[in-house]
C-alpha positions in Angstrom: -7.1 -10.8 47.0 -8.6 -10.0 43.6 -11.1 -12.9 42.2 -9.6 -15.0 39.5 -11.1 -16.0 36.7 -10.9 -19.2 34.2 -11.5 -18.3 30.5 -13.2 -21.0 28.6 -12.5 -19.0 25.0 -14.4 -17.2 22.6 -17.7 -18.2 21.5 -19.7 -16.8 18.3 -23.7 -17.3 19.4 -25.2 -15.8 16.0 -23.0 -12.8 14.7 -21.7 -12.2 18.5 -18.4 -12.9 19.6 -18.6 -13.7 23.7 -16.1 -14.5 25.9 -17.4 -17.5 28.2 -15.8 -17.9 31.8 -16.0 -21.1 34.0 -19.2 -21.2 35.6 -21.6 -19.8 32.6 -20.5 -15.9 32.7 -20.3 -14.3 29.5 -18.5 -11.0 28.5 -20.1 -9.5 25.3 -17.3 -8.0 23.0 -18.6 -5.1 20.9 -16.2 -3.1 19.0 -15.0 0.1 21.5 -15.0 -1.9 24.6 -11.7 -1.9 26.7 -10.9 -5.2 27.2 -7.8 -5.2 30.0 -6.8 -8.3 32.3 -3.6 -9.4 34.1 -2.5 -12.9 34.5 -2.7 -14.4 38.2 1.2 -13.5 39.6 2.8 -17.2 40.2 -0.2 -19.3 38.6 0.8 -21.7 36.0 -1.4 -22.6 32.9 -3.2 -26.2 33.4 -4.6 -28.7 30.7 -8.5 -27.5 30.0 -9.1 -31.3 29.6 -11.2 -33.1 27.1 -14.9 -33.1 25.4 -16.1 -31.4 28.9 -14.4 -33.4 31.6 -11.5 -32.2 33.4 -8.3 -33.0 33.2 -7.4 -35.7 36.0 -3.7 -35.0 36.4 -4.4 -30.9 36.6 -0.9 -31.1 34.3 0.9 -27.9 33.4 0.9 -26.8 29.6 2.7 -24.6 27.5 1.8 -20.9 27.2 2.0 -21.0 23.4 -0.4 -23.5 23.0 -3.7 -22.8 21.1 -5.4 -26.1 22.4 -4.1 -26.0 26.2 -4.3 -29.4 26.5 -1.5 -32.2 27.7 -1.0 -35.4 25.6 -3.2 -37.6 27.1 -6.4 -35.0 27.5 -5.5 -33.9 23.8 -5.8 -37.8 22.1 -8.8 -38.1 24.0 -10.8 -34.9 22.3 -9.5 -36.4 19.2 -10.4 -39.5 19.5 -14.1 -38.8 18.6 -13.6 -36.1 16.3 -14.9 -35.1 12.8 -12.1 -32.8 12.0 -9.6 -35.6 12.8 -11.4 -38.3 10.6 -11.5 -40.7 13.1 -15.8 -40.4 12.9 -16.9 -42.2 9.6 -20.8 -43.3 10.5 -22.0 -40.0 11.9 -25.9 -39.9 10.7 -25.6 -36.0 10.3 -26.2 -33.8 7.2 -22.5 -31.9 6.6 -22.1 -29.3 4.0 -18.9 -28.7 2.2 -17.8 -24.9 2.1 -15.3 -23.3 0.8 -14.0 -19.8 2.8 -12.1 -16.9 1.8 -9.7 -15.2 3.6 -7.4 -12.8 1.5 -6.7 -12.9 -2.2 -5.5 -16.1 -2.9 -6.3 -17.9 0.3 -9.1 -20.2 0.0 -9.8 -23.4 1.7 -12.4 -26.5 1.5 -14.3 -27.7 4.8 -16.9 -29.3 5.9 -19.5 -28.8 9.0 -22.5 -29.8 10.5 -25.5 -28.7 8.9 -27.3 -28.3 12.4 -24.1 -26.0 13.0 -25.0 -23.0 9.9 -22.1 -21.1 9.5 -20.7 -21.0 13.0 -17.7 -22.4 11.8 -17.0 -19.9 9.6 -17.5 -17.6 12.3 -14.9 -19.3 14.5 -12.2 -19.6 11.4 -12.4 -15.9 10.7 -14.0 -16.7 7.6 -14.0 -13.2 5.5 -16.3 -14.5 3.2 -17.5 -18.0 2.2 -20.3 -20.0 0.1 -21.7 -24.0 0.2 -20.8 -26.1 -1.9 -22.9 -29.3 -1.0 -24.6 -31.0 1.2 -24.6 -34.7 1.7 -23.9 -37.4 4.1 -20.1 -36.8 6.0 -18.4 -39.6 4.2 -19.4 -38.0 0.4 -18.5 -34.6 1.8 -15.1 -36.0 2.9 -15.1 -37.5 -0.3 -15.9 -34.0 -2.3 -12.7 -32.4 0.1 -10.1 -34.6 -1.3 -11.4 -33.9 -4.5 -10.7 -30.4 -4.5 -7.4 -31.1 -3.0 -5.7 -33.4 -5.5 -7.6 -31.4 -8.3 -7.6 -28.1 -7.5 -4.9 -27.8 -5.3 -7.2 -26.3 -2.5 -5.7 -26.9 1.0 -8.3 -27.5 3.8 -6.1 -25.4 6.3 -5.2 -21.9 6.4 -2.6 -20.8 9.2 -3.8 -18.1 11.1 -0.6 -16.2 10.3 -1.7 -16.3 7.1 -5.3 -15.0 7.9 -4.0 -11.9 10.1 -1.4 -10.4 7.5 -4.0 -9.7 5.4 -7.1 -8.1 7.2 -6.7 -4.6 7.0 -5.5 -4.8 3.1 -8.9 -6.5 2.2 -10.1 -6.1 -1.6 -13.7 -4.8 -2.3 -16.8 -7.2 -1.2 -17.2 -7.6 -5.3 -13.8 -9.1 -5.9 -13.6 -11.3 -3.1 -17.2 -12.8 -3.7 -15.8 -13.2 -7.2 -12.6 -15.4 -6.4 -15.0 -18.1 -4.4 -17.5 -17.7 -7.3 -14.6 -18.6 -9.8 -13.4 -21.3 -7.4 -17.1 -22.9 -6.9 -17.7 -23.2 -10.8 -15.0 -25.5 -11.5 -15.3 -27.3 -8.2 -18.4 -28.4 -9.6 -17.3 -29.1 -12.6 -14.8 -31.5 -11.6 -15.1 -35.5 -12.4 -15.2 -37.3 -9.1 -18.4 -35.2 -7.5 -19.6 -37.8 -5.2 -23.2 -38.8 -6.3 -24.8 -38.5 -2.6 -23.7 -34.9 -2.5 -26.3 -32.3 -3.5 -24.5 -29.1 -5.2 -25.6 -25.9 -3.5 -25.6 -22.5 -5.9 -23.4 -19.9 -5.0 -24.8 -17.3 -2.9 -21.9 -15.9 -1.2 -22.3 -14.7 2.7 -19.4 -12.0 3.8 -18.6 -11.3 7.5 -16.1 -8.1 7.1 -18.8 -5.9 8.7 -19.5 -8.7 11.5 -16.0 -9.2 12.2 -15.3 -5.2 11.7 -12.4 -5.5 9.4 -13.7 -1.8 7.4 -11.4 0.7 7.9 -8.9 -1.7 9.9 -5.4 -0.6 10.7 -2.4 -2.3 9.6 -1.4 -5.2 13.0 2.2 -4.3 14.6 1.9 -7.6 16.5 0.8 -10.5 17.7 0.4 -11.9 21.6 2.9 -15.4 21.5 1.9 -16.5 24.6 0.2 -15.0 28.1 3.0 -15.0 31.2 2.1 -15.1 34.9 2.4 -11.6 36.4 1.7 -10.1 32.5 -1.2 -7.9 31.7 -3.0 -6.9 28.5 -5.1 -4.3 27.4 -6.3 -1.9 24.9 -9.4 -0.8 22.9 -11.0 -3.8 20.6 -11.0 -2.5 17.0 -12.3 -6.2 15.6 -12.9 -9.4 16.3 -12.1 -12.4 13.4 -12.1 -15.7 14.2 -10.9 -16.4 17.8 -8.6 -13.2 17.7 -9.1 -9.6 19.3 -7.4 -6.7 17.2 -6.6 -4.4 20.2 -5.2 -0.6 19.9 -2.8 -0.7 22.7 0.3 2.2 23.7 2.1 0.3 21.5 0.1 -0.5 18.6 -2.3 -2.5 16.8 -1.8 -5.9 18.4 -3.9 -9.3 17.7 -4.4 -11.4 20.5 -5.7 -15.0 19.9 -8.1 -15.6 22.8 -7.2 -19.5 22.9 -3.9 -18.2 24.4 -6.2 -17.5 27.3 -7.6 -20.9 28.5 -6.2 -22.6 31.0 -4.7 -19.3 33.2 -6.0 -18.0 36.0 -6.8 -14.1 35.2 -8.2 -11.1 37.3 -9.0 -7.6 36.5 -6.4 -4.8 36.3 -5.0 -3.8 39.6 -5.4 0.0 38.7 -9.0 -0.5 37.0 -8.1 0.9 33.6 -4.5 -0.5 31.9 -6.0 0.4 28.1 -2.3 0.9 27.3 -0.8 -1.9 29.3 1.0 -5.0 27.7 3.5 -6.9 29.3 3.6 -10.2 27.9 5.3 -11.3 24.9 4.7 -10.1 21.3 6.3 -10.8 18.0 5.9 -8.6 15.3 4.1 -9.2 12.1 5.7 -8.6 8.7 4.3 -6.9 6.0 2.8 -9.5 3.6 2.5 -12.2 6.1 4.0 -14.3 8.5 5.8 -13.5 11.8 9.3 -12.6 13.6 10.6 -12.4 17.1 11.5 -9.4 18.9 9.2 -6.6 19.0 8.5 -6.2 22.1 
C-alpha cells in the first residue's frame, strides 16, 4: 500500500512557498515543478485541530472548507486570536499595511512587526506598502479609520484576488494606486497619536509569486474528493494557491483544500494531466460558477 501523507498547508519561509507535511517534511515549489497527488480511496477529511494540538474527537469536516476545522476546534483557534479581535493587551509592535491586489482592490491590515511581510506573502499580496507602526490597539484604531473614511474593506475574497492575476497593470500603475491611497490615509483626522506614519516605499511580489506572463485561470479546485487525483505543471504560486496547467486548463488550486486528507503519490508516477475532483469555472471579470468540469 502506497504511504499516505498529511498536508499541513503552504508555508512562505522568505520569498519561498513550501508545502509542509506532518512530521517536519517540506516540498519546495519552484515554478516548472509537476506537482501530482491522489486522495487516499475511502479516507475522509478530519478536523486539523487547534493552535497545535489535535483535535480530540478526530471529527469529520467538509471538503470545501478552507480552515478544516469542526466547531469546537475552530472557537478554540479563535479564541486567542489577533485577527479575530479577541487579543487587546498583546505587548507587540503591529504595523498597519495596506495591499494591492488588482485595480481597485485594496485592503487595510495589520501584522506583527516580528512577522515582516509574511502576511502579505500568505494573502497573495501583489503589491503592498506600511502605513504605521504602533502598539495593536492604535493600529486597530488606524483600521477602522480607513474603513468608515475611506471605504477600505480589510478583507478581499479570494475570488476576487484570482480573477484578476493574469490581467495585471504595469508595476508603475499599481505602485501608484497604494501611493494615492497612503497619502490621504494619512491625511485623515482620527490618526491615532501612538502610531508612527511609515513613508511609502512600495514592495511588489508579481515576480515572487510569478504572475508575468500568466495565463488567463479556466478553474478553480471546490473541494478535494476521496479516490480524486490532481495534477499538472505549477505556473505560479500567490497566496496559498497553485496556478496548475493541467489537460484541461489553467486551474487554481487553494492548497488549504488539502489539510486534513490523507494523500499519496500518483499510482502511475506521472498524472501531469490528471484531475478528477471537482472544479468550477471562473468567469471573466471575477467571481465563480458551477459546472465546468
Amino acid at each position: 500500500m502506497a504511504r499516505a501523507w498529511r498536508c499541513t498547508g503552504l508555508r512562505w519561509v522568505g520569498a519561498e512557498p513550501l508545502l509542509v507535511w506532518e512530521g517536519g517534511r517540506r516540498s519546495p515549489l519552484p515554478r516548472g515543478k509537476e506537482v501530482a497527488f491522489g486522495v487516499v480511496n475511502g479516507g475522509v477529511r478530519t478536523c486539523v485541530g487547534a493552535r497545535g494540538n489535535a483535535c480530540p474527537l478526530r471529527a469529520g469536516v467538509s471538503g470545501r472548507s478552507t480552515g478544516a476545522r469542526c466547531d469546537e476546534c475552530a472557537r478554540l483557534d479563535r479564541a486567542h486570536s489577533v485577527a479575530a479581535d479577541t487579543v487587546a493587551d498583546d505587548p507587540r509592535p503591529y504595523h498597519v499595511y495596506l495591499a494591492w491586489f488588482g485595480p481597485g482592490i485594496v485592503k487595510v491590515g495589520i501584522t506583527g512587526v516580528e512577522r515582516g511581510s509574511a502576511r502579505l506573502l500568505e494573502q497573495g499580496a501583489v503589491c503592498f506598502g506600511w502605513l504605521g507602526r504602533g502598539p495593536l490597539m492604535a493600529a486597530r484604531r488606524a483600521e477602522e479609520v480607513l474603513r468608515a473614511a475611506l471605504k477600505v474593506p480589510d478583507r478581499i475574497p479570494y475570488a476576487d484576488k484570482r480573477a484578476v492575476r493574469a490581467e495585471l497593470p504595469g508595476v508603475g500603475e499599481r505602485a501608484g494606486e497604494l501611493e494615492a491611497l497612503h497619502g490621504r490615509a494619512l491625511a485623515l483626522d482620527g490618526w491615532p497619536e501612538s502610531l508612527e506614519p511609515v513613508p511609502f516605499r512600495p514592495v511588489d511580489h508579481a515576480g515572487v509569486f510569478g504572475l508575468d506572463g500568466l495565463p488567463a485561470v479556466d478553474g478553480v479546485v471546490s473541494e478535494l474528493v476521496a479516490g480524486g487525483a490532481v495534477g499538472g505543471e505549477l505556473l505560479a504560486v500567490a497566496g496559498p494557491d497553485l496556478n496548475l496547467a493541467t489537460g484541461r486548463g489553467v486551474v487554481v488550486l487553494d492548497t488549504r483544500l488539502m489539510t486534513g486528507w490523507e494523500l499519496t503519490a500518483p499510482v502511475d508516477g506521472g498524472a501531469r494531466d490528471v484531475l478528477t475532483v471537482p472544479v468550477r469555472e471562473l468567469r471573466r471579470g471575477g467571481g465563480v460558477q458551477g459546472g465546468l468540469f
